[in-house]
C-alpha positions in Angstrom: -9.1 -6.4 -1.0 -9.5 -7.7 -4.5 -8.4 -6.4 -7.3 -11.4 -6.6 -10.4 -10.2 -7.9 -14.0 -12.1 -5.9 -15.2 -10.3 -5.8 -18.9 -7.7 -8.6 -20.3 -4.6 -6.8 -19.5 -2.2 -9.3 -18.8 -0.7 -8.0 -15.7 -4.2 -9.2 -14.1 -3.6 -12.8 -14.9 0.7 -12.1 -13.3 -1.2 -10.5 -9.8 -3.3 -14.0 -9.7 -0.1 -16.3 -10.5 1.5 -14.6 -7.8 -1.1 -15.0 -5.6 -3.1 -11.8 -4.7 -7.3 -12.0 -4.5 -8.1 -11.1 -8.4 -12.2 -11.3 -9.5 -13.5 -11.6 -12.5 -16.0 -9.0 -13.2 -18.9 -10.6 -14.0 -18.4 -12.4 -9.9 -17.2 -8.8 -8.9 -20.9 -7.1 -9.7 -22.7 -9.8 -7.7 -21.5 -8.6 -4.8 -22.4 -5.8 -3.0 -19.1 -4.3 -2.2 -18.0 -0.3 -2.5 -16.1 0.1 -5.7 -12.7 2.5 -6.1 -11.7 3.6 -9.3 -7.9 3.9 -9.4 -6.3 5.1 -12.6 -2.5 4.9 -13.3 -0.7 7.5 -15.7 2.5 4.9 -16.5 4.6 7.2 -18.5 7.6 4.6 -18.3 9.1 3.2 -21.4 8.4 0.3 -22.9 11.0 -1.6 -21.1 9.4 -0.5 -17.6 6.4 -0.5 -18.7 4.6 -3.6 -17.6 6.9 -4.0 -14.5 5.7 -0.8 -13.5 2.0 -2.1 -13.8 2.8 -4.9 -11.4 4.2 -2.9 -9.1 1.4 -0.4 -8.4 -1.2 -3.0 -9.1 0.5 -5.3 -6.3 0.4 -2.3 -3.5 -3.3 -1.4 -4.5 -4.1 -4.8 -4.1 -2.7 -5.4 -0.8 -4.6 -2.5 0.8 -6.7 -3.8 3.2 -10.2 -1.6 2.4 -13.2 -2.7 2.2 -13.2 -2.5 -1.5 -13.4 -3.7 -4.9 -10.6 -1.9 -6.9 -10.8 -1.4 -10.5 -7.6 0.0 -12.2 -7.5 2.0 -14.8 -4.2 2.6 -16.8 -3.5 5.1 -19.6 -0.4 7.1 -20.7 0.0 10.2 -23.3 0.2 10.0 -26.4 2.8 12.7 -26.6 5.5 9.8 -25.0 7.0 7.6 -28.4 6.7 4.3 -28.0 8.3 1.2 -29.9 6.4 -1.4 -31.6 5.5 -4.0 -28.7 4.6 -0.9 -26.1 2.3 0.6 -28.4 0.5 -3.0 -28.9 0.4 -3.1 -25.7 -0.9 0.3 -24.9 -3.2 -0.1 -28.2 -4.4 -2.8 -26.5 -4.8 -2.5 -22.8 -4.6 1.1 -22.0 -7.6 3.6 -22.0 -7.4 7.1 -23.0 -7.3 10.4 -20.9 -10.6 10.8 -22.4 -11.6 7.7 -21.1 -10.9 8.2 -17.9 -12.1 11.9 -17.7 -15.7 10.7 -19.1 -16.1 7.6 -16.7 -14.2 9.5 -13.5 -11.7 8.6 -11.0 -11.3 8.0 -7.1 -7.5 8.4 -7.3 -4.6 8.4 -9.3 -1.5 7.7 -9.6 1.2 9.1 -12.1 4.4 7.1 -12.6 7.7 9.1 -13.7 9.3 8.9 -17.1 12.9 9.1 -18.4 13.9 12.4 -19.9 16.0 13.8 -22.3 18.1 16.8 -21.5 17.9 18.7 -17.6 14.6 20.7 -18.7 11.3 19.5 -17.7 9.9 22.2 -19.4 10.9 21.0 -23.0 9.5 17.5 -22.2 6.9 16.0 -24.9 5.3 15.3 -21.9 5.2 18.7 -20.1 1.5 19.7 -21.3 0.0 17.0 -21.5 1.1 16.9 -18.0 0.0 19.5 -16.7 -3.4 18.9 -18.1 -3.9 16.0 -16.2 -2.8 17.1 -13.2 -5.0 20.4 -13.2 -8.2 18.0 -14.1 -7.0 15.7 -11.1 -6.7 18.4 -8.5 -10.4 19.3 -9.1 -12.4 15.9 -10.2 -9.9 13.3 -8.4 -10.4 12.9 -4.5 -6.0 12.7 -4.3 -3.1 12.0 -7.0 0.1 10.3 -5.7 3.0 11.5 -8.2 5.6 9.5 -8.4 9.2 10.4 -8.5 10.0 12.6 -11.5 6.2 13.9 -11.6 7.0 15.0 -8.6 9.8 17.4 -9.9 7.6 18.4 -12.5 4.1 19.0 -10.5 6.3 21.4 -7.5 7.9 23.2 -11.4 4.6 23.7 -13.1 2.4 24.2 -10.3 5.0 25.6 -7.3 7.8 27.4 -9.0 10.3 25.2 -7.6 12.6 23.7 -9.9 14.7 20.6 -8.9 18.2 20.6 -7.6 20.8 18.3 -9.5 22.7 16.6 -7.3 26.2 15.8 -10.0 25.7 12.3 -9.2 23.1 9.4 -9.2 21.4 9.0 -5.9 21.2 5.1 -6.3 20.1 3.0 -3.7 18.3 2.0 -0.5 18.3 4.6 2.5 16.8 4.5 6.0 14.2 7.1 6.3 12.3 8.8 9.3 8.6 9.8 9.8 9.0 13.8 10.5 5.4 14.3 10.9 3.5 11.4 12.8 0.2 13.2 13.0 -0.6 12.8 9.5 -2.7 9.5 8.4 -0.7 8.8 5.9 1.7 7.7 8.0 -0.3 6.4 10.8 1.0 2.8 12.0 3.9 2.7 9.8 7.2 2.2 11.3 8.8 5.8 12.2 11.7 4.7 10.3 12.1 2.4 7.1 13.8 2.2 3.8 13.1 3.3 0.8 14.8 2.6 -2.6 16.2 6.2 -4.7 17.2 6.0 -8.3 17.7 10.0 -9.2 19.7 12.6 -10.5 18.0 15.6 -9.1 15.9 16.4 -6.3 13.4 18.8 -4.7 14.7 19.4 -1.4 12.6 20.1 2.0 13.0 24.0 2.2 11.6 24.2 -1.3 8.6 21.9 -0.3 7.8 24.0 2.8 8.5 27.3 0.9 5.2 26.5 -0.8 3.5 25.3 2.1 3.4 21.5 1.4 4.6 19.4 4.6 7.3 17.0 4.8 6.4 13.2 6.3 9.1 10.8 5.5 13.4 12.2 4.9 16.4 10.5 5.0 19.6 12.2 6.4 21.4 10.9 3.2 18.6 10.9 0.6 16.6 13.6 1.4 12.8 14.1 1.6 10.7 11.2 0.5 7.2 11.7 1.5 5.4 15.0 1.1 1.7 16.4 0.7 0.2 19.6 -0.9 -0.8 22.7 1.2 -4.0 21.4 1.4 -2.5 18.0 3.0 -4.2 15.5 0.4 -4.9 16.7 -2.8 -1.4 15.9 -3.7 1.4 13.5 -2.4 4.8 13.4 -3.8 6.9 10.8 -3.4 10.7 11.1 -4.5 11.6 7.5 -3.4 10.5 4.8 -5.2 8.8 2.5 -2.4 7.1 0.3 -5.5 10.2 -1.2 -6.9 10.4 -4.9 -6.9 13.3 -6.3 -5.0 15.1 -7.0 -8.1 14.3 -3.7 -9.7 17.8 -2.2 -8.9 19.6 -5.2 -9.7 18.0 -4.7 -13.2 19.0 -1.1 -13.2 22.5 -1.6 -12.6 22.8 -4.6 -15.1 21.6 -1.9 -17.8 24.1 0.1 -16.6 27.2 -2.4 -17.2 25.5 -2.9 -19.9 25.9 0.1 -21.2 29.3 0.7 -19.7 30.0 -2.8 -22.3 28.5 -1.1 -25.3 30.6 1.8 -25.2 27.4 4.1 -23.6 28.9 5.1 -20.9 32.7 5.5 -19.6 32.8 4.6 -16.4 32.0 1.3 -15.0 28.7 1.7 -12.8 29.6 2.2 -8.5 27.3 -0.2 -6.6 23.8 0.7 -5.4 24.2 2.0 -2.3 23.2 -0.2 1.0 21.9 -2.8 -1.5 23.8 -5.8 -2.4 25.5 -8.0 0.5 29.1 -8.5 0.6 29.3 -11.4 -1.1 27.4 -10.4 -3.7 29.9 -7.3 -4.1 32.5 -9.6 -4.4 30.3 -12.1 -6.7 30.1 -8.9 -9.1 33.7 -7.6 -9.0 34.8 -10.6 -10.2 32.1 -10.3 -13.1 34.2 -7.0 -13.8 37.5 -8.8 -13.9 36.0 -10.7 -16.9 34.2 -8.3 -18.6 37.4 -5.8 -18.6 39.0 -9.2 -20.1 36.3 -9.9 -22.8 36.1 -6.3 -23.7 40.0 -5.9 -23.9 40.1 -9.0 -26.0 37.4 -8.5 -28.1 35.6 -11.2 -26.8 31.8 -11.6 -26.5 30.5 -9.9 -23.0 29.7 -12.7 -20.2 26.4 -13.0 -18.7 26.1 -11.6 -15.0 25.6 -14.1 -12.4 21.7 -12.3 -12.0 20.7 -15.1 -10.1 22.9 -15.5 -7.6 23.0 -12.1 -6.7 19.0 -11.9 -6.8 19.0 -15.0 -4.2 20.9 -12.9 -1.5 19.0 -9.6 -1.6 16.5 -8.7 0.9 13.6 -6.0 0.3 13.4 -4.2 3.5 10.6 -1.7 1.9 8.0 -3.4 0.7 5.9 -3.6 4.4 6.3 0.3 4.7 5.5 1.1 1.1 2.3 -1.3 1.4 1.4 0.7 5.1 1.5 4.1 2.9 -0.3 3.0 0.7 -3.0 1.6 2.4 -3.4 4.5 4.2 -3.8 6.8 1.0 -6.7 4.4 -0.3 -8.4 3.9 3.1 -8.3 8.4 3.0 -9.5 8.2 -0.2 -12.4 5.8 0.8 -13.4 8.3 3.6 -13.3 11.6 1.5 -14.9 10.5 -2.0 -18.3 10.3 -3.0 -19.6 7.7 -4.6 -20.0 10.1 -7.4 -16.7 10.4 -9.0 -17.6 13.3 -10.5 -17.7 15.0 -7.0 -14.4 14.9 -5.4 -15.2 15.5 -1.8 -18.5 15.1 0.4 -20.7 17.3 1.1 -19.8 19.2 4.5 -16.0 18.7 3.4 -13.9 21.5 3.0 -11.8 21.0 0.3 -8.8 23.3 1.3 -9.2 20.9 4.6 -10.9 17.4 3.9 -9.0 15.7 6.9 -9.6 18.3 9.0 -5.7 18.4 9.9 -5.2 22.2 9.8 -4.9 22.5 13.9 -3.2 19.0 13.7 
């Protein structure tokens, strides 16, 4: 269903380029179509920023409701931005107070790089924590996203996330545990999922609290969770948005870095990613970069695009089932009142009625 430009943002006029069903508004209030209010905390940095847009935009937008989805991104304040991202947020982006006064149908929080292992001492731990407890009573269901994840089960469960000692970096088969929940109705019972972490919540911490487990990999651990209450809340530790070049782009930065002096070690591949050609493509990159960089030469330019034409995204149709899923849930249980969270008759503690599921 389409998605409504409702604002200039620019990442409305990338969705049309590429192809998906974008109104303008002033065609989009003619019809007589259900709205859904989506809004999308994107605490990335500036760099991810816009990417990160597309992303979730792109899955909304390929749900298959009967809908008219207008999106609604903000981010804190608290997070330091440089010059272009704050135009662009300055611009583009409401405020929380925005969103609070006009009302949302879901959300969706993105996560954010840190600095330091503490969530707790996070410039955006607060701020946090006060959207998430006006979401979990005016907000039919939040989706949290990777990092959010670690800090809604820390601020709101008591579990604090595990590090692992290394990067989990790559793309990992996954199976559904839990098949009677809608959220994973009709999607494959077992699918990849991109990871891109250095800690993790694992499953006995998740069902400590009471929330259930729906998608784990025997390598990556859980991806898919929900909240006691089944809805309210789903975590996601994976990152089932990412573009198929997203982790391409990641691991460029990293060599990038590794060139710079940033880091010491040169960056392992992403795991289950990159062909074996393409391996072979980018350890003889290495070979010449160890040469510039012994020689004091300037650094070569990857051979991005060749790599890029031999990867295959073997997520996306999963990622886009889950989703759809949480929006057509979210269609079911909100009223058309966004101030009221649930129907009447609904039991909030319950809306799916899953409890003897």
């Amino acid at each position: 269903m389409p998605l409504v430009a409702h604002t200039d943002l620019p990442t409305f006029e990338r969705m049309k380029q590429e192809g998906q069903n974008v109104l303008p508004r002033d065609y989009a209030l003619q019809q007589d179509i259900r709205e859904l209010h989506v809004g999308l905390l994107n605490m990335m940095p500036d760099a991810a920023l816009e990417a990160t847009e597309r992303q979730f935009f792109r899955l909304i937008g390929e749900s298959n409701q009967i809908a008219q989805f207008y999106l609604h991104p903000f981010t804190l304040k608290e997070l330091k931005r440089g010059a272009k991202g704050q135009e662009h947020v300055d611009r583009f982006y409401e405020t929380f107070e925005q969103v609070k006064a006009q009302g949302l149908d879901a959300l969706i929080i993105t996560g954010a790089n840190v600095q330091g292992s503490e969530l707790s001492q996070q410039p955006f731990w607060r701020p946090l924590i006060e959207v998430i407890d006006w979401a979990y009573e005016n907000v039919t269901s939040t989706l949290c996203s990777c990092l959010t994840t670690h800090a809604v089960m820390e601020f709101r469960y008591g579990q604090k996330r595990r590090p692992l000692g290394f990067k989990r970096w790559g793309v990992y088969s996954h199976r559904v545990m839990d098949r009677r929940h809608p959220l994973v109705t009709g999607v494959n019972t077992r699918f990849d999922v991109p990871h891109s972490r250095f800690n993790q919540i694992d499953r006995e911490q998740f069902e400590t609290v009471g929330c259930r487990v729906l998608v784990e990999s025997a390598q990556a651990g859980v991806h898919l969770a929900v909240s006691p209450d089944l809805f309210r809340l789903v975590f996601f530790q994976g990152h089932p948005e990412y573009d198929v070049i997203s982790l391409l782009k990641e691991y460029k930065r990293e060599v990038l870095h590794y060139a710079n002096g940033d880091r010491a070690d040169y960056p392992p591949f992403v795991e289950n990613y990159f062909t074996a050609q393409s391996e072979a493509i980018l350890d003889e990159y290495r070979e010449q970069l160890e040469a510039a960089k012994a020689r004091g030469l300037p650094i070569p330019e990857m051979p991005e695009e060749i790599v890029a034409a031999q990867l295959d995204n073997t997520w996306h149709d999963s990622a886009e089932a889950v989703i759809n899923n949480w929006i057509g849930m979210v269609y079911q249980l909100t009223h058309h009142d966004r101030r009221l969270p649930f129907k009447a008759g609904v039991n909030p503690d319950d809306p799916l009625g899953l409890r003897g599921r």
